[in-house]
N, C-alpha and C positions, 0 to 999 in steps of 0.2 A: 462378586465384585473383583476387578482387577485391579491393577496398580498404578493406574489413569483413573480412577474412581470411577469407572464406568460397570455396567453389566448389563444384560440381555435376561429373558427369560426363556425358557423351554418349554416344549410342550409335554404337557402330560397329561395321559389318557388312563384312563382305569377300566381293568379286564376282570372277568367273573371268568373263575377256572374250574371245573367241576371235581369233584371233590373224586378219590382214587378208592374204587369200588373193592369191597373187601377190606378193607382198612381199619374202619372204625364204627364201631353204635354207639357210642356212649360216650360222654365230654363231663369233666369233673373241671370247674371253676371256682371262684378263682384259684390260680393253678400259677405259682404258689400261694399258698393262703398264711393266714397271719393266723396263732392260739388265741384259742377261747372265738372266733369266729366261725359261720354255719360256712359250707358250699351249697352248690347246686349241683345235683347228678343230671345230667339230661340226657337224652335219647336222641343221635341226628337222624338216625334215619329210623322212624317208626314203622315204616312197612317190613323191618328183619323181629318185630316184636308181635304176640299173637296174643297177646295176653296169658302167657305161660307165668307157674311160680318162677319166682328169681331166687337165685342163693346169691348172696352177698358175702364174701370170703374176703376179711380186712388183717393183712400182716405190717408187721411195720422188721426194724431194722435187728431187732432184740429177737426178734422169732414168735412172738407172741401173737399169737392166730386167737380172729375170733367171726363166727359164723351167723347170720342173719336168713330170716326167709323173708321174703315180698314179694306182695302181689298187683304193684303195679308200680312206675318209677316215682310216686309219689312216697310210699312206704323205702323204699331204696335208699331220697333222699332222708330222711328221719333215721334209717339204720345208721348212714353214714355221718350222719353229723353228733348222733346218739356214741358213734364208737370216738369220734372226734373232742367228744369235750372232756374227757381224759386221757387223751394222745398226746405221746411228748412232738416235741420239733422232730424233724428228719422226715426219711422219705417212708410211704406209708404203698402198700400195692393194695391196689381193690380191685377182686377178681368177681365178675357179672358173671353167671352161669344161667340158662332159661333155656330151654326146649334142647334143640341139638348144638347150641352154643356158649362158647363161652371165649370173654374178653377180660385182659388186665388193664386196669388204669393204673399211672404214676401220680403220687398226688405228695407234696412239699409241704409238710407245715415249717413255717419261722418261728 
């Protein structure tokens, strides 16, 4: 709105952009999360997973490392929400490891 109380609308179009190869496999939501609440672990792109063990490597801010195995990202989700319902606030790193890779997530708790 201008200051003749008038206005126009614009056009707007919406783009699908394809996501930047190499990046990322894994999405930890909600992201930041609120205590005593579960996340989701998820997998975007399934084709980089073969059904290998996973290690689940969960640190937080204090140094306090703690180790999980899983065998599919169902189990992943349960480590993480498992190491989660005694996590203080702050930032928490969760490191996926499974065949010849391996990814960090940043994950917030409030």
């Amino acid at each position: 709105m201008d200051f003749e109380d008038t206005f126009t609308y614009s056009v707007t179009r919406a783009i699908q952009v394809p996501s930047l190869k190499g990046k990322s496999n894994w999405i930890i939501y909600p992201n930041p999360s609120e205590l005593r609440s579960n996340v989701t672990v998820g997998l975007i792109n399934p084709s980089n997973y073969h059904d290998e063990p996973i290690i689940v490597r969960i640190s937080d801010v204090r140094g306090i490392n703690v180790s999980y195995s899983a065998n599919s990202v169902e189990e992943v989700n349960q480590a993480v929400n498992s190491y989660l319902e005694t996590a203080i606030s702050g930032m928490h790193i969760v490191q996926l490891i499974w065949g010849d890779q391996n990814e960090q997530l940043k994950l917030i708790r409030k």
